[in-house]
PDB file of N, CA, C and O in Angstrom:
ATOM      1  N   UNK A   1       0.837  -1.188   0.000  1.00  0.00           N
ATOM      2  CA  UNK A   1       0.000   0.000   0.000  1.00  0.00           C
ATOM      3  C   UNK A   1       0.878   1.248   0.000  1.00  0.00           C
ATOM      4  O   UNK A   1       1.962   1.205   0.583  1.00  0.00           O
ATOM      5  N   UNK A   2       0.459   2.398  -0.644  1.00  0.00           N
ATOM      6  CA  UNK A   2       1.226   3.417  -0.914  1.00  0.00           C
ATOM      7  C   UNK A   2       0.655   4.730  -0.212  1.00  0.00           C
ATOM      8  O   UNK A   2      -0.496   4.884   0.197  1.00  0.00           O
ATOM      9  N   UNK A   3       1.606   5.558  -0.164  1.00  0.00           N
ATOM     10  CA  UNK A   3       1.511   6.619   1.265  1.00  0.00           C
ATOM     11  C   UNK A   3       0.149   7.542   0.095  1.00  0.00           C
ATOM     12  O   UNK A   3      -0.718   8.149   0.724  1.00  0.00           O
ATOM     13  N   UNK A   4       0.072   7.577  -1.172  1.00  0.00           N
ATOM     14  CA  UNK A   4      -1.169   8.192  -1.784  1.00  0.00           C
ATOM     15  C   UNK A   4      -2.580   7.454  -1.617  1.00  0.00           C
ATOM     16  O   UNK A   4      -3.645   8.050  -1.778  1.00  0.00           O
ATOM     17  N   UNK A   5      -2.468   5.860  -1.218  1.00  0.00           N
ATOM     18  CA  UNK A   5      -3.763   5.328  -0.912  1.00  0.00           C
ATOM     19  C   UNK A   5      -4.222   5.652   0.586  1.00  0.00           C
ATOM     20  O   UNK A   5      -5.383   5.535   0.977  1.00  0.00           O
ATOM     21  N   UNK A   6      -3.145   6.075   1.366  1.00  0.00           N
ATOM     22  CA  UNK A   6      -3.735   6.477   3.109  1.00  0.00           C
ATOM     23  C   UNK A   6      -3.898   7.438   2.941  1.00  0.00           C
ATOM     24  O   UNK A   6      -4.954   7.638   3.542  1.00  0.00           O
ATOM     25  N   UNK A   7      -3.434   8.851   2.255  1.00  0.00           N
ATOM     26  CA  UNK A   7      -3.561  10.315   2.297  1.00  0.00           C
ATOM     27  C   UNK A   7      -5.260  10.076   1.573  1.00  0.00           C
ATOM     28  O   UNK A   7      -6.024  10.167   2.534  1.00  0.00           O
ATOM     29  N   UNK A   8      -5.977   9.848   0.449  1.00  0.00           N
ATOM     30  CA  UNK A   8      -6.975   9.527   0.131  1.00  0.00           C
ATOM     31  C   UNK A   8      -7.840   8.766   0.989  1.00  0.00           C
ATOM     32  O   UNK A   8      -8.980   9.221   1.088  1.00  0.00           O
ATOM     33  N   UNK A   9      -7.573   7.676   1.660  1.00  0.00           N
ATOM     34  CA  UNK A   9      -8.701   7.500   2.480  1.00  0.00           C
ATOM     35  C   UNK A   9      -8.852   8.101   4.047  1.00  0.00           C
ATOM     36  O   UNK A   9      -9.760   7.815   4.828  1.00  0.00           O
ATOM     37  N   UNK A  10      -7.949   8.826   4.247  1.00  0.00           N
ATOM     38  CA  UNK A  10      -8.213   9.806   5.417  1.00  0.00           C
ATOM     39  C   UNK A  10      -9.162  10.807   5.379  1.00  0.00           C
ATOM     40  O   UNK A  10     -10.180  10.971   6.052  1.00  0.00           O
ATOM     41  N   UNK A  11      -8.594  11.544   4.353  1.00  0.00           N
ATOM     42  CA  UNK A  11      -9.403  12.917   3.719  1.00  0.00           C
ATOM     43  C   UNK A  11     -10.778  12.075   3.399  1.00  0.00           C
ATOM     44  O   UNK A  11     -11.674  12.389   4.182  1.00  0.00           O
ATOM     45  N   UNK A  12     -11.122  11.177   2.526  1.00  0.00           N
ATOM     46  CA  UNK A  12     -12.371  10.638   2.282  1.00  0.00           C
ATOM     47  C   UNK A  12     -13.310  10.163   3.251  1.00  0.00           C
ATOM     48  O   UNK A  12     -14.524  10.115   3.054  1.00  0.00           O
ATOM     49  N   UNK A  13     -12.637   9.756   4.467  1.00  0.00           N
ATOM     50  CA  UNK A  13     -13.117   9.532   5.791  1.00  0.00           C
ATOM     51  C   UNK A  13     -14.061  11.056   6.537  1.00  0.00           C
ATOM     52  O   UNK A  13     -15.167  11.357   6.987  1.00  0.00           O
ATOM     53  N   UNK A  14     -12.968  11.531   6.312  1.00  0.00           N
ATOM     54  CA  UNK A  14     -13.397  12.951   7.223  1.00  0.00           C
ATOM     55  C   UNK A  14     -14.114  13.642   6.654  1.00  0.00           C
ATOM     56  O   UNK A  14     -14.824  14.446   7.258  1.00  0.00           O
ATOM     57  N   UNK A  15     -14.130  13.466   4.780  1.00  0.00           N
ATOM     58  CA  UNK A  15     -15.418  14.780   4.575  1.00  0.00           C
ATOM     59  C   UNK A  15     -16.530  14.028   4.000  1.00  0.00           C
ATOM     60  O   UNK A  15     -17.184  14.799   3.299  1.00  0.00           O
ATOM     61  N   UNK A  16     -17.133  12.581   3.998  1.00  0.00           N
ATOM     62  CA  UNK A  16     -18.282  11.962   4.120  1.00  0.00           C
ATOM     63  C   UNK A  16     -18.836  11.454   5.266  1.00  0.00           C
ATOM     64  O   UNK A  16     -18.135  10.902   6.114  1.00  0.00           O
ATOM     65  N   UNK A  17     -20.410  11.627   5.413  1.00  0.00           N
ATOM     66  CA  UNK A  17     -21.410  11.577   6.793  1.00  0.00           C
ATOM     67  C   UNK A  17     -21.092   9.898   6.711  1.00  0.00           C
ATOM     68  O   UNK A  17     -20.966   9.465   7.856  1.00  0.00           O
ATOM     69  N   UNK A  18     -20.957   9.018   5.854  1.00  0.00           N
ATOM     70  CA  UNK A  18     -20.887   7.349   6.454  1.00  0.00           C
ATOM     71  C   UNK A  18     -19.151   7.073   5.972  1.00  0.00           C
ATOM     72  O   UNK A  18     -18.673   6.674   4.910  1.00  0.00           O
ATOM     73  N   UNK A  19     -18.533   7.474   7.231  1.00  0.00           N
ATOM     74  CA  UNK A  19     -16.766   7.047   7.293  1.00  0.00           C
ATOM     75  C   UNK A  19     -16.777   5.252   7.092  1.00  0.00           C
ATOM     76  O   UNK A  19     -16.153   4.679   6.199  1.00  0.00           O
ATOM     77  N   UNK A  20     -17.607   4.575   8.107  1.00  0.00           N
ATOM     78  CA  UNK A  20     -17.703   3.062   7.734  1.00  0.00           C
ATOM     79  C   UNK A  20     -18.033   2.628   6.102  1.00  0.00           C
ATOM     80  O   UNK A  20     -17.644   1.533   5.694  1.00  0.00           O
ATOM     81  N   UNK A  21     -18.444   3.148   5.605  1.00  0.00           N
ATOM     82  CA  UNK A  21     -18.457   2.708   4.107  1.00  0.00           C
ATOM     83  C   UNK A  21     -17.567   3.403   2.919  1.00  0.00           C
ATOM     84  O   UNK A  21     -17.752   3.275   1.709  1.00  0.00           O
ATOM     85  N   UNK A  22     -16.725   4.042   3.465  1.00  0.00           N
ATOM     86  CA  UNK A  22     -14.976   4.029   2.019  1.00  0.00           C
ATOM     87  C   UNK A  22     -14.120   3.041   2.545  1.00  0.00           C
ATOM     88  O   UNK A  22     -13.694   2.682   3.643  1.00  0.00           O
ATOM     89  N   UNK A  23     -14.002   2.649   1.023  1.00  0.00           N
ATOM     90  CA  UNK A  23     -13.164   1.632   1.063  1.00  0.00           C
ATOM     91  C   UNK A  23     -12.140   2.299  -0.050  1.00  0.00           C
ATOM     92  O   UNK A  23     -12.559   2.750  -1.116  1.00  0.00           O
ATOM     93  N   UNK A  24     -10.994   2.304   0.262  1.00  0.00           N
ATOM     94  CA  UNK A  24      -9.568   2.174  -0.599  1.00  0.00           C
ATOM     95  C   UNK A  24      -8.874   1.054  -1.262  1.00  0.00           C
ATOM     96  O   UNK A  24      -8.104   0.425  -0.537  1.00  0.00           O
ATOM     97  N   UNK A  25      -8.992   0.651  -2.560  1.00  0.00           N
ATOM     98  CA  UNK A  25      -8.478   0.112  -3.544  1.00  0.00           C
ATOM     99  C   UNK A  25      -7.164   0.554  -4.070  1.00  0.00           C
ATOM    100  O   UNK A  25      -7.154   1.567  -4.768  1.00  0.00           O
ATOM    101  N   UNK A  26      -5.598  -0.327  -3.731  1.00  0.00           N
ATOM    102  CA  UNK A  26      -4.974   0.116  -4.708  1.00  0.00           C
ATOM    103  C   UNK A  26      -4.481  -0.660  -5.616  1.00  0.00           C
ATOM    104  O   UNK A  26      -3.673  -1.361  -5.008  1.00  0.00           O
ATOM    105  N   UNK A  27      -4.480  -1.027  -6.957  1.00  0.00           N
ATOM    106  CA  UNK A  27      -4.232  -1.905  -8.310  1.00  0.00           C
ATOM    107  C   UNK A  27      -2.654  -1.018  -9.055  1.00  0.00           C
ATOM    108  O   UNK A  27      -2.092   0.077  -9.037  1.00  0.00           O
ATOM    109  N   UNK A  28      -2.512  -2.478  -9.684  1.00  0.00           N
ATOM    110  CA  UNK A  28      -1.371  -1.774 -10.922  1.00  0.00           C
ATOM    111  C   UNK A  28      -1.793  -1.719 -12.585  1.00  0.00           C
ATOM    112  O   UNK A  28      -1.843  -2.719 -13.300  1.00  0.00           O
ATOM    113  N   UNK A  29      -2.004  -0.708 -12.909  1.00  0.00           N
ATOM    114  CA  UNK A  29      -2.446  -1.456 -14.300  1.00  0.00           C
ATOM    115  C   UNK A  29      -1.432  -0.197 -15.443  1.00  0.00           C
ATOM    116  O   UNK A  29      -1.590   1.022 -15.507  1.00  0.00           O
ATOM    117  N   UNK A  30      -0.587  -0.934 -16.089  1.00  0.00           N
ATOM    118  CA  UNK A  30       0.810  -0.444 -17.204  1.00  0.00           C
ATOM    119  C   UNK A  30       1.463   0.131 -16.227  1.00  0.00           C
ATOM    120  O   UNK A  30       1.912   1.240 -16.512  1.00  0.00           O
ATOM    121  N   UNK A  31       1.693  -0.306 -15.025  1.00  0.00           N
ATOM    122  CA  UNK A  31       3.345   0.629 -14.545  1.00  0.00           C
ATOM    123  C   UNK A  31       2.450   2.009 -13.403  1.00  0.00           C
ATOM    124  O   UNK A  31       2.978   2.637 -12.485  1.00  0.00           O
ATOM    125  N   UNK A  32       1.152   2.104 -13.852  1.00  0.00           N
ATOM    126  CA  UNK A  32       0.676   3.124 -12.796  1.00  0.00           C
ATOM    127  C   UNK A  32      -0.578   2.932 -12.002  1.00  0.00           C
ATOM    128  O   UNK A  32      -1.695   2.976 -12.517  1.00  0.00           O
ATOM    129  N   UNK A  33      -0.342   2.704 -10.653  1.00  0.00           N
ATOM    130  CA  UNK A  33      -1.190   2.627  -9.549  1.00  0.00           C
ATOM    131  C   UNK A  33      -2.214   3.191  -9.457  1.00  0.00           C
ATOM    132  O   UNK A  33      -2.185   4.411  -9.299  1.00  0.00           O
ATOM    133  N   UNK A  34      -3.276   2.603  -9.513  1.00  0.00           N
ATOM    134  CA  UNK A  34      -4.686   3.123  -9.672  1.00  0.00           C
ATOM    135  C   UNK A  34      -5.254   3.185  -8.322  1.00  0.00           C
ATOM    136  O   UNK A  34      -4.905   2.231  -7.627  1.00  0.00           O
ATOM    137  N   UNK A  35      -5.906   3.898  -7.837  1.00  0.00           N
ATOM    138  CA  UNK A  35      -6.480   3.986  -6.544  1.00  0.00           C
ATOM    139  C   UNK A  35      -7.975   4.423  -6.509  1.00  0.00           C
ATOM    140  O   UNK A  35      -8.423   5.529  -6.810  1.00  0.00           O
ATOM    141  N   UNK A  36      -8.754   3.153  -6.013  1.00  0.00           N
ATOM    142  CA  UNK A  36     -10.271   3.500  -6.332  1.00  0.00           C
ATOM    143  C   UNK A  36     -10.661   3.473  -5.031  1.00  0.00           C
ATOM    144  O   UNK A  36     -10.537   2.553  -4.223  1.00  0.00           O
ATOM    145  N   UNK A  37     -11.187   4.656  -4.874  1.00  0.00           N
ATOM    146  CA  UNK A  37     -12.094   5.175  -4.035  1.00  0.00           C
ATOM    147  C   UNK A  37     -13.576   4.853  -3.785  1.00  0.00           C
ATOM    148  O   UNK A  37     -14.261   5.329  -4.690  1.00  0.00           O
ATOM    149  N   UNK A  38     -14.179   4.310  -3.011  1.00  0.00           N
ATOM    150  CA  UNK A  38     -15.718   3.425  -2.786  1.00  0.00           C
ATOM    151  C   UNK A  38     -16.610   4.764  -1.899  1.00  0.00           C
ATOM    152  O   UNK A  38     -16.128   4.910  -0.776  1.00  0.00           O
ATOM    153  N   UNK A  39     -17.350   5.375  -2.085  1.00  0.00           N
ATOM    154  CA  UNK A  39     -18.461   5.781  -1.293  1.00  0.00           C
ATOM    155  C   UNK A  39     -19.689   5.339  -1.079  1.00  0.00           C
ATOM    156  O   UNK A  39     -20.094   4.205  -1.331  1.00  0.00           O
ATOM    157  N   UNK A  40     -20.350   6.304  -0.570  1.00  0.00           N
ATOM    158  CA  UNK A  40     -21.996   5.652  -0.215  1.00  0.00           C
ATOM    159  C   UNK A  40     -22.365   6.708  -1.514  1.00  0.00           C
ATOM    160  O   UNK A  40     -21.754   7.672  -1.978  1.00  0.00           O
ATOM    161  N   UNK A  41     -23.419   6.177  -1.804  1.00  0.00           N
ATOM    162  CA  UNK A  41     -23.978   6.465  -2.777  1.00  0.00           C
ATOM    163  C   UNK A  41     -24.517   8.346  -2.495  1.00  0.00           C
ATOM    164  O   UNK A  41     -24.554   9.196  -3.384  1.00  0.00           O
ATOM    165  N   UNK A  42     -24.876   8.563  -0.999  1.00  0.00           N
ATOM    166  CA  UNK A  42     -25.614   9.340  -0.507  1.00  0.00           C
ATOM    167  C   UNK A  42     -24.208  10.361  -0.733  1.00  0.00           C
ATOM    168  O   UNK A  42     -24.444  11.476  -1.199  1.00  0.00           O
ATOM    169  N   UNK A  43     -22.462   9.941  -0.352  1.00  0.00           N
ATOM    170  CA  UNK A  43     -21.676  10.783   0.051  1.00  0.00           C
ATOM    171  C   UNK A  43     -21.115  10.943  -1.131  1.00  0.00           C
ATOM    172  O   UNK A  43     -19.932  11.187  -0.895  1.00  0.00           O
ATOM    173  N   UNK A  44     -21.340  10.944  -2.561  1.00  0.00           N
ATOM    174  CA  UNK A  44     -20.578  10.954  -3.995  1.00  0.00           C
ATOM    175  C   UNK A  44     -20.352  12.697  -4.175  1.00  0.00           C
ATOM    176  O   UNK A  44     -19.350  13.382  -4.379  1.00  0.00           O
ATOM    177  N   UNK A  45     -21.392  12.929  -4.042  1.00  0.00           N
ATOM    178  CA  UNK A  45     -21.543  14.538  -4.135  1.00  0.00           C
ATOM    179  C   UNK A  45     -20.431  15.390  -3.420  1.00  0.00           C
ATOM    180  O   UNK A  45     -19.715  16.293  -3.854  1.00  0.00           O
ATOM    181  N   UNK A  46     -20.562  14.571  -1.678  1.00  0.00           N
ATOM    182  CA  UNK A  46     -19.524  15.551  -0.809  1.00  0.00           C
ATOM    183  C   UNK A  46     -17.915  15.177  -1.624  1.00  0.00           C
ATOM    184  O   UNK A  46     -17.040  16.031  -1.762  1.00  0.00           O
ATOM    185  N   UNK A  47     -17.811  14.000  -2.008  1.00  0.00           N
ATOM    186  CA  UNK A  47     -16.071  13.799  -2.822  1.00  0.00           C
ATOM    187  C   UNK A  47     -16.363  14.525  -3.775  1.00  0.00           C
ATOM    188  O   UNK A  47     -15.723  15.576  -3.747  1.00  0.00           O
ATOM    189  N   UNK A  48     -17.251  14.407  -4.859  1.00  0.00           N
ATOM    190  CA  UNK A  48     -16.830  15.047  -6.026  1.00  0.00           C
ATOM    191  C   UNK A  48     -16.752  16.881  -5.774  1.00  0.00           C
ATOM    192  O   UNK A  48     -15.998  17.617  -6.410  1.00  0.00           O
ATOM    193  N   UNK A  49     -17.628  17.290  -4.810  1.00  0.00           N
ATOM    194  CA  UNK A  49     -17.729  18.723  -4.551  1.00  0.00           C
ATOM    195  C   UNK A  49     -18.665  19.669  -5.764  1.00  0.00           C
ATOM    196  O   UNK A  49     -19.206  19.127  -6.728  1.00  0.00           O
ATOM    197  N   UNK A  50     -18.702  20.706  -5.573  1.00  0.00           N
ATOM    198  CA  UNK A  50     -18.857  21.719  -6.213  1.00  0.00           C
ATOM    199  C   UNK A  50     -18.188  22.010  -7.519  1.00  0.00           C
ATOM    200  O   UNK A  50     -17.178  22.711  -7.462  1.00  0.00           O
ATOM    201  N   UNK A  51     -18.793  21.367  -9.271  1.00  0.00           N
ATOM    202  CA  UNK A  51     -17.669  21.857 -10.341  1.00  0.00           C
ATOM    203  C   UNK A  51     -16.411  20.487 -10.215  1.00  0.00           C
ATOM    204  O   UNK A  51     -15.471  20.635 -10.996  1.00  0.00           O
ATOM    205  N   UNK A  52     -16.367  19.561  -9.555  1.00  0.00           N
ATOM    206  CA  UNK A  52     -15.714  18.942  -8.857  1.00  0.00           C
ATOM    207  C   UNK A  52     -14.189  19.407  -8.704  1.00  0.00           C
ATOM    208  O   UNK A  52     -13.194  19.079  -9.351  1.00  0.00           O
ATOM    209  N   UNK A  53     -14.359  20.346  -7.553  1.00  0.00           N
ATOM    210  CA  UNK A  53     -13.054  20.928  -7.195  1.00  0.00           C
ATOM    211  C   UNK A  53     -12.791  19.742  -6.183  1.00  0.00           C
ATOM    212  O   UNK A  53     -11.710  19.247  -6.503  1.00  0.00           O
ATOM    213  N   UNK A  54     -13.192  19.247  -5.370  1.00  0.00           N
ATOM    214  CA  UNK A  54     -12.744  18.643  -4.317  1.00  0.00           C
ATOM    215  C   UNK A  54     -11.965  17.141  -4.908  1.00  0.00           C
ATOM    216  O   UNK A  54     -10.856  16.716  -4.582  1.00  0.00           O
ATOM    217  N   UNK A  55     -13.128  16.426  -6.041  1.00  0.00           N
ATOM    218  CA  UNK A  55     -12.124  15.594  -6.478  1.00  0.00           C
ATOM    219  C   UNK A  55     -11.147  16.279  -7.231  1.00  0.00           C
ATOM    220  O   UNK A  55     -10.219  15.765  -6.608  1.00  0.00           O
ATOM    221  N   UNK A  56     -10.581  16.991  -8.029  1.00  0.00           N
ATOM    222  CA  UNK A  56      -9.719  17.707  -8.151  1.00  0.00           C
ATOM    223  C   UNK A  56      -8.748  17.862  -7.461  1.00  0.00           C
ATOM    224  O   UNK A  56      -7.634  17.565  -7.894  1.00  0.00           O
ATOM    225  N   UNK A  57      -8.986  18.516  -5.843  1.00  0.00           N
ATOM    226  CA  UNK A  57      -8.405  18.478  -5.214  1.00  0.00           C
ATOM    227  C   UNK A  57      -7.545  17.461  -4.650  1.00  0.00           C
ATOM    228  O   UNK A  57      -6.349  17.502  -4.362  1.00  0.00           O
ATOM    229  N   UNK A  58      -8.557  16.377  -4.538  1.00  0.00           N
ATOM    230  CA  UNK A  58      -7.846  14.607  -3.993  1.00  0.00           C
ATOM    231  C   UNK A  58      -6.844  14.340  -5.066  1.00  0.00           C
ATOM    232  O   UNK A  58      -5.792  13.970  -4.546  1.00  0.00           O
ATOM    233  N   UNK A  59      -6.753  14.402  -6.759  1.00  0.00           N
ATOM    234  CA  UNK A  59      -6.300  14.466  -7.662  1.00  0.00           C
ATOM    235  C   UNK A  59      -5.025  14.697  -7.569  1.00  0.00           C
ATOM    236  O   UNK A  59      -4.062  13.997  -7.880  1.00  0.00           O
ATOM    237  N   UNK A  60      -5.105  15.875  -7.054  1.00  0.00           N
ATOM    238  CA  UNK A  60      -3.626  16.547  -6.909  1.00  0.00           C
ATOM    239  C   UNK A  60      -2.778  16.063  -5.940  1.00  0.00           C
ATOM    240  O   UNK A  60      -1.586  15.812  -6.118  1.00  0.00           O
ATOM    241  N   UNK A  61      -3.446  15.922  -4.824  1.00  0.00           N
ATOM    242  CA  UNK A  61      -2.538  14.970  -3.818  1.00  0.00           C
ATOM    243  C   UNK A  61      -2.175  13.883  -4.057  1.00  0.00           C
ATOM    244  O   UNK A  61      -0.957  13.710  -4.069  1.00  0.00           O
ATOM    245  N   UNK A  62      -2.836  13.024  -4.266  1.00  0.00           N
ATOM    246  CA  UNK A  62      -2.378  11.934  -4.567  1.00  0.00           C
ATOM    247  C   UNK A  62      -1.079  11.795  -5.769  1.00  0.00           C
ATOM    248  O   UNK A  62      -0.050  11.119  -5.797  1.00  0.00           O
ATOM    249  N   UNK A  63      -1.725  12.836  -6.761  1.00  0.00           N
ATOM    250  CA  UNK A  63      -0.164  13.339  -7.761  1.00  0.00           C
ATOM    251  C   UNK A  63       0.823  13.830  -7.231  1.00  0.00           C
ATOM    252  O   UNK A  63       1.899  13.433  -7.677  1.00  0.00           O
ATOM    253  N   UNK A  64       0.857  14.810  -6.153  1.00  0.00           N
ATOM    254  CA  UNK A  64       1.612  15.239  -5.461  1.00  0.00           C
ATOM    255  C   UNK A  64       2.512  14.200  -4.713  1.00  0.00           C
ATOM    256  O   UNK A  64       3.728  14.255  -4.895  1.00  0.00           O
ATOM    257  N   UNK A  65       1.932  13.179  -3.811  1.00  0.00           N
ATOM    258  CA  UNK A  65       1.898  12.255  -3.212  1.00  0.00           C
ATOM    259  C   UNK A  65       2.904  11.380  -3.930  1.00  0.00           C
ATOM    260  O   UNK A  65       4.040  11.498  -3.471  1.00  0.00           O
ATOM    261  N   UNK A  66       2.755  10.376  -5.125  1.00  0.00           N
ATOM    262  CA  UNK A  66       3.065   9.437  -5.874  1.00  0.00           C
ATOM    263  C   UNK A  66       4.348  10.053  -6.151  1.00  0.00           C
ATOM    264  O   UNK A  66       5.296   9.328  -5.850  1.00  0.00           O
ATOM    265  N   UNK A  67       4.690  11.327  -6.700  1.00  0.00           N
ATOM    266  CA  UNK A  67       5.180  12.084  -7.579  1.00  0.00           C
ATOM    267  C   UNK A  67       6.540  11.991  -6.363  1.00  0.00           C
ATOM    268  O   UNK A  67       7.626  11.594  -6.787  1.00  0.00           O
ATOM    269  N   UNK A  68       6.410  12.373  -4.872  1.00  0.00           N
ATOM    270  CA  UNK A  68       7.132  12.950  -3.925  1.00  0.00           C
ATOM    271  C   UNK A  68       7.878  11.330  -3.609  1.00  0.00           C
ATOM    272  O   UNK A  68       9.103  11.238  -3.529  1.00  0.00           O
ATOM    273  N   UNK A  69       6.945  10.082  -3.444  1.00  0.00           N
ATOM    274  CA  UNK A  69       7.602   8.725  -3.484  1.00  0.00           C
ATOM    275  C   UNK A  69       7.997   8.227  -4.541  1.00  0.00           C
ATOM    276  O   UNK A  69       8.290   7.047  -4.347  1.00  0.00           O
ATOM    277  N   UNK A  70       8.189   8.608  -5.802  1.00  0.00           N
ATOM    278  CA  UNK A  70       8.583   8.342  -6.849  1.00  0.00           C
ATOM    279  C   UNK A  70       7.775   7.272  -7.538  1.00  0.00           C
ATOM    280  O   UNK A  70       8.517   6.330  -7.816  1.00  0.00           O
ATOM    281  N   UNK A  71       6.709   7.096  -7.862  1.00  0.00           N
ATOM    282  CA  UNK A  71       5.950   6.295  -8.548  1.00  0.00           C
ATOM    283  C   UNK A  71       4.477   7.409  -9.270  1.00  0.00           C
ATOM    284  O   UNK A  71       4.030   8.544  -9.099  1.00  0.00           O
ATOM    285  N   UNK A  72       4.187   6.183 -10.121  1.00  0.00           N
ATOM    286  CA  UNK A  72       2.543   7.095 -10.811  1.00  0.00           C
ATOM    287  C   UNK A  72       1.433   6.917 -10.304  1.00  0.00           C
ATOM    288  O   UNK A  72       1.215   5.708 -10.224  1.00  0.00           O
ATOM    289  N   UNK A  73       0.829   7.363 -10.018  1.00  0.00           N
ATOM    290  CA  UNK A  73      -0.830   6.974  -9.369  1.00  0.00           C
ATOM    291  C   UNK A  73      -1.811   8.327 -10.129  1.00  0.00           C
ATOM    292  O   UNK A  73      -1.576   9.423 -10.637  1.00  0.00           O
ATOM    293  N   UNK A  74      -3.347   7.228  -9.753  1.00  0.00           N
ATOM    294  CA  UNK A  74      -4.305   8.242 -10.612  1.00  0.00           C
ATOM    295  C   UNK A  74      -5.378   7.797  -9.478  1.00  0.00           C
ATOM    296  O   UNK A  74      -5.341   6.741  -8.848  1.00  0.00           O
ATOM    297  N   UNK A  75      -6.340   8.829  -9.353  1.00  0.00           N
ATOM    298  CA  UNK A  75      -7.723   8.496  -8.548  1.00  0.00           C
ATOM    299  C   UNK A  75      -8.777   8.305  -9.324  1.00  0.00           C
ATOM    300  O   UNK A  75      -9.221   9.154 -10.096  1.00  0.00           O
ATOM    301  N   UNK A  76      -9.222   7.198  -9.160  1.00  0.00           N
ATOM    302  CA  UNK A  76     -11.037   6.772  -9.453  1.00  0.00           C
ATOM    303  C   UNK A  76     -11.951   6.903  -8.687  1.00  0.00           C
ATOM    304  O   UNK A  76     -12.091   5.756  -8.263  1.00  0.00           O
ATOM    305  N   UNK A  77     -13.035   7.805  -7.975  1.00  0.00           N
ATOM    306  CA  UNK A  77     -14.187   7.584  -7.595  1.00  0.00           C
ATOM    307  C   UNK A  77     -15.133   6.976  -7.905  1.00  0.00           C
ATOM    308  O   UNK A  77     -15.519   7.260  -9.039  1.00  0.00           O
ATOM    309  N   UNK A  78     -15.952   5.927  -7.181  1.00  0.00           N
ATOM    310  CA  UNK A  78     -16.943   4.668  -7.615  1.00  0.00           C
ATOM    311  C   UNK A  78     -17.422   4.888  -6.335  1.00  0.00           C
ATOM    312  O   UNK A  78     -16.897   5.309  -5.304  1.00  0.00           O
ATOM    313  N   UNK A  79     -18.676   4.463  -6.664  1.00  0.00           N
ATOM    314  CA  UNK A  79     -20.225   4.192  -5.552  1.00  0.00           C
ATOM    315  C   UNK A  79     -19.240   2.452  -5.503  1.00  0.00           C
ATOM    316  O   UNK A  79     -18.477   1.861  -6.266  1.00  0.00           O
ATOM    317  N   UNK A  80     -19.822   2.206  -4.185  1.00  0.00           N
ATOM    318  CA  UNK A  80     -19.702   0.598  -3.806  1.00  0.00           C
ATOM    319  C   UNK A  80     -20.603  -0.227  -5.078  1.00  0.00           C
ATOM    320  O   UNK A  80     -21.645   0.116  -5.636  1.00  0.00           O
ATOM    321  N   UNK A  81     -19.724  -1.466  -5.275  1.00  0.00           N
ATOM    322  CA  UNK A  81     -20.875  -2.542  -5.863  1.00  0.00           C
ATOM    323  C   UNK A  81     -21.683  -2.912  -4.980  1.00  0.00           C
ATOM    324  O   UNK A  81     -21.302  -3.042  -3.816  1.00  0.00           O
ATOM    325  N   UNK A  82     -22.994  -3.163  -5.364  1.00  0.00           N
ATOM    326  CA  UNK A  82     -24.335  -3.438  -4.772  1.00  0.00           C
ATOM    327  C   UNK A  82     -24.233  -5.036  -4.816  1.00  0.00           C
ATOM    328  O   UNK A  82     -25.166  -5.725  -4.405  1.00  0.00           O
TER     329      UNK A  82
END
């Protein structure tokens, strides 16, 4: 697990009303670490934000993040499978 999949599910913890339901995914797919993000269906809105600055925001960290440990990573937001 990579220090961009804990910085993402912290922040995702703290700004959705159901913290028990994110789940953090991290995969390899061509050389760059994918990191999927799980919400409640109800909390999609509070990640994506306004214009979606906030995922934006997660975006950047995690680039920031990957970039500072020397590897690639990208963020996916997904509702849980039902």
């Amino acid at each position: 697990m990579s220090q961009a999949r804990d910085v993402v599910e912290v922040i995702a913890r703290a700004l959705v009303d159901e913290p028990e339901v994110v789940q953090v995914t991290e995969t390899e797919q061509r050389g760059v670490a994918v990191i999927e993000l799980f919400v409640a269906p109800d909390d999609l809105g509070r990640v994506i934000g306004r214009l979606g600055r906030t995922a934006s925001a997660l975006r950047t960290l995690v680039g920031v993040t990957s970039e500072y440990h020397d590897f690639d990573a990208t963020l996916e937001i997904r509702e849980p499978p039902v």
